[in-house]
N, C-alpha and C positions, 0 to 999 in steps of 0.2 A: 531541527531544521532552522528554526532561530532563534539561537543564544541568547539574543539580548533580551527575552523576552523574561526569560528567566535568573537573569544577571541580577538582580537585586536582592536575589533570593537564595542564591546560588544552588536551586532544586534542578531533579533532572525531568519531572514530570507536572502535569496540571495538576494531579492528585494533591499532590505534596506542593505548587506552589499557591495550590488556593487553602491551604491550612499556615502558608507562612507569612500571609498576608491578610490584611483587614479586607471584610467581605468587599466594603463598597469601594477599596483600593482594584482588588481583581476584577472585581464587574467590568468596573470601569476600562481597565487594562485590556481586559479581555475583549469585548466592545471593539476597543478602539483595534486593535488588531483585525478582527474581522472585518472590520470596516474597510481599509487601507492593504489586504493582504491580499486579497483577489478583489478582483473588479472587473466590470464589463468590458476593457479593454482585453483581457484576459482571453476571455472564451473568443472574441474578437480574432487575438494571434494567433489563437490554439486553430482557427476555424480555415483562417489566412496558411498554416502550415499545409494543410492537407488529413490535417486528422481530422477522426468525425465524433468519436467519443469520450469522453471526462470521469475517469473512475474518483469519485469522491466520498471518500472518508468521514464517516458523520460517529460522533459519540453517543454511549448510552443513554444523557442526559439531554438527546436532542429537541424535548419537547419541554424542557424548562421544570420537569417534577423530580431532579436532587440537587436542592441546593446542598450546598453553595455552587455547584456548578451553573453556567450560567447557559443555558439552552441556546440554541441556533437554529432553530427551525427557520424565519425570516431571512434567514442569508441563503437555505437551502432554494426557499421558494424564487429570492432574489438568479441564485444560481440556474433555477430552473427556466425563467424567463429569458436571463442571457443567451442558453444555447438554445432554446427555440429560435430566437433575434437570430442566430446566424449558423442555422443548421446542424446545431450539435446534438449530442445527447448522450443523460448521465449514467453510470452505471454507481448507485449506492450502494456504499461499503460498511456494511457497521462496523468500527474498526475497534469498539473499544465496549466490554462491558464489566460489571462490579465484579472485584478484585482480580480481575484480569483475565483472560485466556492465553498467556504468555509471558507475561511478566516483564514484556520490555515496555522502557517509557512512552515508547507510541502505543504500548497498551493501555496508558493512564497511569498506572502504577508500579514502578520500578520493582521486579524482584517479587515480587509476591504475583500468585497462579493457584487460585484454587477456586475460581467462580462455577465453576460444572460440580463443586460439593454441596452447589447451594441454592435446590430446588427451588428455592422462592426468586433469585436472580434470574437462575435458567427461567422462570416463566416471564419473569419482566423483560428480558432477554425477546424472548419471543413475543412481546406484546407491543415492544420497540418495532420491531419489524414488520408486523400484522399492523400498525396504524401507517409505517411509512409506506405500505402499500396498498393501505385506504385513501391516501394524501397525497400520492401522486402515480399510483398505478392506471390510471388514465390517461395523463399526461402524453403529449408528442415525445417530449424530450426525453422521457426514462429509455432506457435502453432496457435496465434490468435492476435487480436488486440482489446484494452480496449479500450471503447472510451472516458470514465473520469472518474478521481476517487474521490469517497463521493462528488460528488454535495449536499448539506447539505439540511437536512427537517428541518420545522420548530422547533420543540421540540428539537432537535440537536443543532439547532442555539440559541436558548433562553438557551439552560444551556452550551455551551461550553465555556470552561475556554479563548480564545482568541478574543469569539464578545467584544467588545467595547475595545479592546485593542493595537487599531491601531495607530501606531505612529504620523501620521497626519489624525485629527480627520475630515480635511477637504475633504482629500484624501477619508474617510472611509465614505462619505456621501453617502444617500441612500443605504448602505450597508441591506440583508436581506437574508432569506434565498431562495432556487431556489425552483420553484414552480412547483410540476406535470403541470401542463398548458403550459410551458414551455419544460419541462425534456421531455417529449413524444412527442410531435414533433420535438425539436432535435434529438433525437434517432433515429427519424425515415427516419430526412435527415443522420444524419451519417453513416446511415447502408446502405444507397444507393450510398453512397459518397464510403464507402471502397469496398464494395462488385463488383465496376465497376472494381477493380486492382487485387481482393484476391478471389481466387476459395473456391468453396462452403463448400471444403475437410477441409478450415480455419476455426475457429472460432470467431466472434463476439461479444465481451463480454459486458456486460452494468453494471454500479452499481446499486443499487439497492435506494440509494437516500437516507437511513437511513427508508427507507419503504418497506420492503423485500414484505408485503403481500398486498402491493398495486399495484402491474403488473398482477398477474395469468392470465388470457386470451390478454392481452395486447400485446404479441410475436404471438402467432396463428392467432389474428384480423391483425394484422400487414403482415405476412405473409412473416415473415422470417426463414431465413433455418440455422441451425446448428449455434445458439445462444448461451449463455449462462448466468447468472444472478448471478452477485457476491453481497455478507453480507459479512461484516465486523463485527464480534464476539470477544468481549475482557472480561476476565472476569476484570483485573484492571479496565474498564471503569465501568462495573456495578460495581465496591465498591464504587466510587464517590457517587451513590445515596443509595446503601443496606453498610452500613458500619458493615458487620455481616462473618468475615471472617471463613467459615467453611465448610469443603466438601460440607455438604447438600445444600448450600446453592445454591454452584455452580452449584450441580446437578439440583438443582430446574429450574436454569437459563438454564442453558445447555437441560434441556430441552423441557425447552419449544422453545427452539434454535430449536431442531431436531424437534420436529413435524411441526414448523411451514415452514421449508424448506421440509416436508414431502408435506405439503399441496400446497407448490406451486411448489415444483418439479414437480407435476399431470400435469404441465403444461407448463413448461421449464427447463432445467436444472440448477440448483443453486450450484456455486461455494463458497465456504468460503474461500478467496480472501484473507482475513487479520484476524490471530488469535494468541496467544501466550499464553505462563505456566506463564505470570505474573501473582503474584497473591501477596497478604499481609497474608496468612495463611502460606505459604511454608516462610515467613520471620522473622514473630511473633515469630513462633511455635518454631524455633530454640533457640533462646535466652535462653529457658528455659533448655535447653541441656547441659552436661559437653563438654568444650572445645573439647575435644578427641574425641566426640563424633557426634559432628557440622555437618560436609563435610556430613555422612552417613546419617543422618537424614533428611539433605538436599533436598540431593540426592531423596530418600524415596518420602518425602511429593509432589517433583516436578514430580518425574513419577507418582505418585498419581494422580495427577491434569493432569495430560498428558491425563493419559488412558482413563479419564471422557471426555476429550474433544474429542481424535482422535477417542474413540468409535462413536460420534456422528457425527463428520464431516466425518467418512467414510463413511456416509450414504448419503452424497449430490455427487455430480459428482465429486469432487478432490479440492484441499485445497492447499493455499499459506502459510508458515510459516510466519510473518512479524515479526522480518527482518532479514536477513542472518546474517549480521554483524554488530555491531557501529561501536570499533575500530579496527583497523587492528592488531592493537597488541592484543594478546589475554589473555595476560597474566595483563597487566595494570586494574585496578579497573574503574570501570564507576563510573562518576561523583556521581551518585547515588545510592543503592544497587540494587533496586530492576529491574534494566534497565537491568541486566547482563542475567536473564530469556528471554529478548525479542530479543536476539539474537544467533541466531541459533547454529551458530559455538560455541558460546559456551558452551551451557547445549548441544553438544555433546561431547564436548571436558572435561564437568565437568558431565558427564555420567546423567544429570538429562533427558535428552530425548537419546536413542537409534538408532542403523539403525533399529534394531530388530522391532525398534514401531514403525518409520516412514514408514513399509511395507506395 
C-alpha cells in the first residue's frame, strides 16, 4: 500500500524488510510511519463521511514481545480514543500471524503458509487475541474483534499470485493451504478465549476462509452469540480468471455474490469485510475519450460499478471499504493507475464514490 516504505530494501514484506535492515534503522522507520500514516484527522473524515465503523488490521507482534518487530499497541489505544472523539468504532482484525495464514505480504511473509502446523504459534495466536480482548473489550469504541484475516482455501492457494514465491524457499517448506479440519476448531477455541474479556453486546467476527458457503449451521452448532461471517469480494480479482471487462459481467458476479450471502445469512450474519470500484472497465473505457472529457467519464463509469456493488452488499449486515488510504498525499499518482480506485479517500475526494452512496 506504500512502496516507498519499502524502496530501500526492495522487499515485498515487514518480515523480510526488518531482516534487511539494521534493527534501530526499522524501528525508527517504522515509528515514524505510524506516526504520520493515520491520524486524528482520519477517523475525523471517516466520521464526517457517514460511516460509523473502522475495521483495523493489527499484527501478531502487537504487544511488542517479537523483536525485532516493533509492537503498536500505543497507536491502537491512540486509535481507540480518536473514534470515541467522534462517534466511531473499531472492529480488530488480527491480520497477520508467525509464518503466515496465507502467504501473501499483507500476511507478513511472502509465500510461506504453514502457521496452523505450529501448535505453539496457534496458541500465541490465541493469546494475541484473549489479551486484545482484556484491553479493550470494554471499551465504547470496539465494535467487535476479528479473529483472522483470509486464512487461505485450497483453490485460493493454488492460483494466488504469491504461493511459491517466497524468498527462502527453505523457510517456505511445507507451505499449504489452511484446512476446514483445522479453521473450525480454532474458531471455536478463539471464540471462548475473547468472549471470557468481551460482553455479549461485542461482536465476534470470523473470515470465511475463501469459502463463504462452507459454515451455514457451523455458528448455531457451535453456540455462539452475536457473531459475524466476513467475504472478501473484489471485482479486480475475478478479472485474473474472466478477462471480459464489462458491466454485465460484474453483474453476473456480483450476483451470484448476493444470493450466495442470502443463503448463508439464513444462518449468521455476513459481513463484506473487504471490497472496492477497482475495476479494468472504468480504466480501458476511458482511453477512448477526448482529453477534456476523461475526469467525467471516469467519474461516471466508477459510480457505475459502485451502485452495482453497494446495491448488493447492502443486503448483508454492513461492509468494510478496503482500504481507506495508500498514500497520504492525495494528490501524488500511485505507482500504478488502477490502485488509485482502492482507496477510499480518494474516489471521494475524485467524486467516483459519494457520501450520498456510502449511506
Amino acid at each position: 500500500m506504500k512502496p516507498d516504505l519499502f524502496a530501500s530494501t526492495e522487499t515485498e514484506d515487514e518480515t523480510w524488510l526488518s531482516r534487511k535492515m539494521p534493527p534501530e534503522e526499522f524501528a525508527a522507520l517504522i515509528r515514524e510511519h505510524r506516526d504520520s500514516y493515520l491520524t486524528e484527522e482520519d477517523f475525523r473524515f471517516i466520521a464526517e463521511q457517514g460511516l460509523n465503523t473502522v475495521r483495523l488490521p493489527v499484527p501478531y507482534f502487537t504487544f511488542g514481545d517479537r523483536p525485532p518487530f516493533v509492537g503498536c499497541i500505543e497507536w491502537i489505544d491512540k486509535a481507540f480514543d480518536w473514534a470515541e472523539k467522534y462517534g466511531l468504532q473499531i472492529l480488530l482484525d488480527l491480520h497477520t500471524v508467525p509464518y503466515s495464514q496465507n502467504g501473501y505480504d499483507n500476511g507478513g511473509l511472502t509465500g510461506v503458509c504453514h502457521w496452523y502446523k505450529h501448535p505453539d504459534e496457534v496458541e500465541f495466536a490465541l493469546t494475541v487475541l484473549e489479551r486484545l480482548a482484556e484491553r479493550y473489550g470494554r471499551r465504547a469504541g470496539l465494535f467487535g474483534i476479528e479473529v483472522l484475516n483470509e486464512p487461505i482455501s485450497w483453490i485460493v492457494y493454488l492460483t494466488a499470485p504469491s504461493t511459491g514465491k517466497a524468498v527462502d524457499k527453505e523457510e517456505a517448506r511445507g507451505s499449504g493451504y489452511v484446512p476446514l479440519s483445522f479453521l473450525k476448531p480454532f474458531y471455536r477455541e478463539a471464540y471462548q478465549r475473547i468472549r471470557k474479556h468481551m460482553g455479549e453486546e461485542k461482536t465476534v467476527v470470523f473470515h470465511d476462509g475463501f469459502r463463504l458457503t462452507s459454515w451455514n449451521r457451523f455458528f448455531d452448532e457451535a453456540g455462539f452469540t452475536n457473531v459475524a461471517l466476513d467475504t472478501h469480494i473484489y471485482i479486480f480479482a475475478m478479472e485474473s480468471f474472466v478477462p471480459l471487462h464489462k458491466p454485465w459481467v460484474y453483474k453476473f458476479y456480483i450476483d451470484i455474490n448476493r444470493r450466495q450471502i442470502a443463503a448463508v445469512s439464513r444462518h449468521v450474519p455476513v459481513i463484506v469485510g473487504e471490497w472496492c470500484i477497482c475495476n479494468r472497465y472504468a480504466e480501458k473505457t476511458i482511453k477512448a475519450v477526448a482529453s477534456g472529457e476523461r475526469d467525467a467519464e471516469k467519474r461516471r463509469k466508477y459510480q457505475e460499478i459502485a451502485g452495482l456493488e453497494l446495491d448488493a452488499w447492502n443486503t448483508a449486515a454492513g461492509w468494510f471499504y478496503w482500504n481507506y488510504q495508500l498514500l497520504r498525499d492525495r494528490e501524488t499518482p500511485t505507482d500504478e493507475s488502477w490502485k488509485e480506485s482502492w482507496d477510499l479517500a480518494r474516489c471521494l475526494k475524485n467524486g467516483w464514490l459519494t457520501k450520498e452512496m456510502l449511506k
